[in-house]
C-alpha positions in Angstrom: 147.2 128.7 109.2 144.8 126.7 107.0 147.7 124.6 105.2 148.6 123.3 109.1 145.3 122.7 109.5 144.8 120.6 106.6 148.0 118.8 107.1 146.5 118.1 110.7 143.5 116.9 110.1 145.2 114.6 107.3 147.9 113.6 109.0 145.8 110.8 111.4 144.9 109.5 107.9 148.4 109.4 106.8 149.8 108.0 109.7 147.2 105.0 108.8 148.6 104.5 105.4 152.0 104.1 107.0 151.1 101.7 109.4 149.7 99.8 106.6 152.2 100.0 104.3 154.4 98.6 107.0 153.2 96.4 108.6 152.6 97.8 111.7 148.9 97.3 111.8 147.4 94.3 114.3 146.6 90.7 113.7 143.2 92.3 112.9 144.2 95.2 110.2 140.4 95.8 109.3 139.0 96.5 112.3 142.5 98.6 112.8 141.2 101.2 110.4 137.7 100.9 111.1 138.2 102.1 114.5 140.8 104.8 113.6 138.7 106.5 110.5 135.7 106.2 113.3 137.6 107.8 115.8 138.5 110.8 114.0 135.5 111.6 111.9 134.0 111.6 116.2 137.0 113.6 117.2 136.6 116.1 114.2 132.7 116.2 114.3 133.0 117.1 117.9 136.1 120.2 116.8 134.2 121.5 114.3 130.9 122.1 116.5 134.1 123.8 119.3 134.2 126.3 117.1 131.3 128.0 117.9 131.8 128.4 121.3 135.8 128.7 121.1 135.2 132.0 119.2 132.1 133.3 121.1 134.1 132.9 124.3 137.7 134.3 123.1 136.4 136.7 120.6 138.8 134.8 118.0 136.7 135.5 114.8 139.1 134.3 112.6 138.6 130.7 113.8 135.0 130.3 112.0 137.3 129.9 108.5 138.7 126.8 109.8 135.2 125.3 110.4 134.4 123.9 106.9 137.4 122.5 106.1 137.4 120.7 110.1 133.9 119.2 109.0 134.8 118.4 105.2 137.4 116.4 106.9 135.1 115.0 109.4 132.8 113.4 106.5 136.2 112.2 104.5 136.7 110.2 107.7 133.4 109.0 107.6 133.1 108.0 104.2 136.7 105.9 104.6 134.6 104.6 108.1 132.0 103.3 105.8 134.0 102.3 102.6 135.9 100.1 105.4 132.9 98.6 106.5 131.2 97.6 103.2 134.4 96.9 100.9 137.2 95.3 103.3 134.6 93.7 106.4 131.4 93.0 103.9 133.0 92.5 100.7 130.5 94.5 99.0 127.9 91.7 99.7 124.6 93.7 99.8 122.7 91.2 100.4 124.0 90.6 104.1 124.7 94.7 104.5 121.3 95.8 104.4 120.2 93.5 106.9 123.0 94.1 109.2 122.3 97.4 109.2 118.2 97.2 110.1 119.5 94.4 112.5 122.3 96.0 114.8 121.2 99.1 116.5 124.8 100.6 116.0 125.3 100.2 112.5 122.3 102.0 112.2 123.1 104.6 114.2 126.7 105.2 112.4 123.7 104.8 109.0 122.1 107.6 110.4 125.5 109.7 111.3 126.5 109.9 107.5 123.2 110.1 106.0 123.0 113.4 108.1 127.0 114.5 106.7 126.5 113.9 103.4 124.2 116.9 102.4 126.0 119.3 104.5 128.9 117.9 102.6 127.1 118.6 99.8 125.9 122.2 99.8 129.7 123.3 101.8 130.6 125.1 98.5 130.4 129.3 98.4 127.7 128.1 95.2 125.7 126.2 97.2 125.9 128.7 100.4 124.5 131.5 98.0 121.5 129.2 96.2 120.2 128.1 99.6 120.3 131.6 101.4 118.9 131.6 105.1 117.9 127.3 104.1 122.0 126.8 104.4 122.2 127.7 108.1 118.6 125.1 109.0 120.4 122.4 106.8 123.4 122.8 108.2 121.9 121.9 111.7 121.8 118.5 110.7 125.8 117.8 112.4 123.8 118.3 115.3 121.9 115.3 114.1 125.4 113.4 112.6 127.2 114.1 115.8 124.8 112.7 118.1 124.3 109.2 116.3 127.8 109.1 116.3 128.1 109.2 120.0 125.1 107.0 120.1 126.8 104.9 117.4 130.4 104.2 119.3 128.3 104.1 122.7 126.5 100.6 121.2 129.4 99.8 119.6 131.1 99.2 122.5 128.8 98.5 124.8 130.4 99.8 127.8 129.1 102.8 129.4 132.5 103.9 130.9 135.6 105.4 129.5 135.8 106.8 126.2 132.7 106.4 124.6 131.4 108.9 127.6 134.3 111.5 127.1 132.9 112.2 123.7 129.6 112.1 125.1 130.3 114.4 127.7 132.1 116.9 125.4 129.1 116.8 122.8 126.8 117.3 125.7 129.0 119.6 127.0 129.2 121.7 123.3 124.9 121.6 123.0 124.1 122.8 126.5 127.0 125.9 125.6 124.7 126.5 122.6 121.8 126.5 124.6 122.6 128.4 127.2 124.0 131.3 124.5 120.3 131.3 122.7 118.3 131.7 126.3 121.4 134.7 127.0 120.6 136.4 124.0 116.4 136.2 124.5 116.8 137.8 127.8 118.9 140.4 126.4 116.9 141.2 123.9 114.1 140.8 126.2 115.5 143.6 128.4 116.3 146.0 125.9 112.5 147.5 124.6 112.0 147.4 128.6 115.3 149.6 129.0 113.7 151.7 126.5 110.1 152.2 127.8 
């Protein structure tokens, strides 16, 4: 299964290559693939944190393999979201990014998205897993961190409080209270078991 899932994950991104290559891009062909690489580093942000839940509720184990591959992906979305933004709409020119970024509320909310991805990007190899021990699992809570900016992020973006920016929302909501809900499950279990014992 994981060669489909790679060619799924990439296929959004060579769909856009296509479009470009062709022409088939609109009037505005920057903000084109600024949207789409935003969309689907969102999308697989929000797929990788389903695994969790997906497998606690089927019992499918097999799915956790997927999940570092789904969140590699999610930051090489990112990082084309980004590259976008400072190469093709800011021309490199530091000088104006910086400010932009302190000055707009989004942009430094998408700032704060990737800042969180790139060390779990990072420390995703088996090396890395085994140096950091039990510190892998805290620092991997960060895409907790990364995938609420980026709801926060395409929320300001917009600036519309209807529609899609509040489906993602939703489902990310939706994905912390599951997670939530399992913790406070397994303290009352464990809770209830030395009492069963007495």
């Amino acid at each position: 299964m994981k060669p489909f899932v790679f060619l799924a994950a990439l296929a959004p991104f060579l769909w856009l290559l296509f479009r470009s290559a062709t022409g088939r891009l609109s009037a505005n062909p920057i903000e084109d693939i600024t949207l789409t690489t935003g969309i689907w580093t969102l999308r697989l942000l929000l797929i990788t944190l389903a695994v969790t839940p997906i497998r606690r509720i089927t019992g499918w184990h097999r799915i956790i393999q997927y999940r570092r591959m789904l969140g590699l992906f999610a930051f090489f979305y990112a990082t084309l979201h980004l590259s976008t933004y400072i190469v093709l709409d800011q021309g490199l020119a530091f000088q104006f990014i910086l400010p932009d970024i302190v000055k707009r509320p989004y942009i430094t909310a998408g700032m704060v998205a990737f800042a969180s991805m790139l060390p779990l990007a990072i420390t995703s190899t088996k090396g890395w897993i085994r140096r950091l021990g039990r510190r892998w699992q805290v620092l991997h809570r960060l895409v907790y961190v990364s995938a609420v900016a980026a709801v926060v992020h395409f929320l300001w973006k917009v600036k519309v409080a209807v529609g899609e920016p509040v489906y993602y929302a939703a489902i990310l909501a939706a994905l912390l209270l599951f997670r939530v809900a399992w913790r406070l499950r397994r303290a009352e279990v464990t809770v209830r078991r030395p009492s069963l014992q007495r």
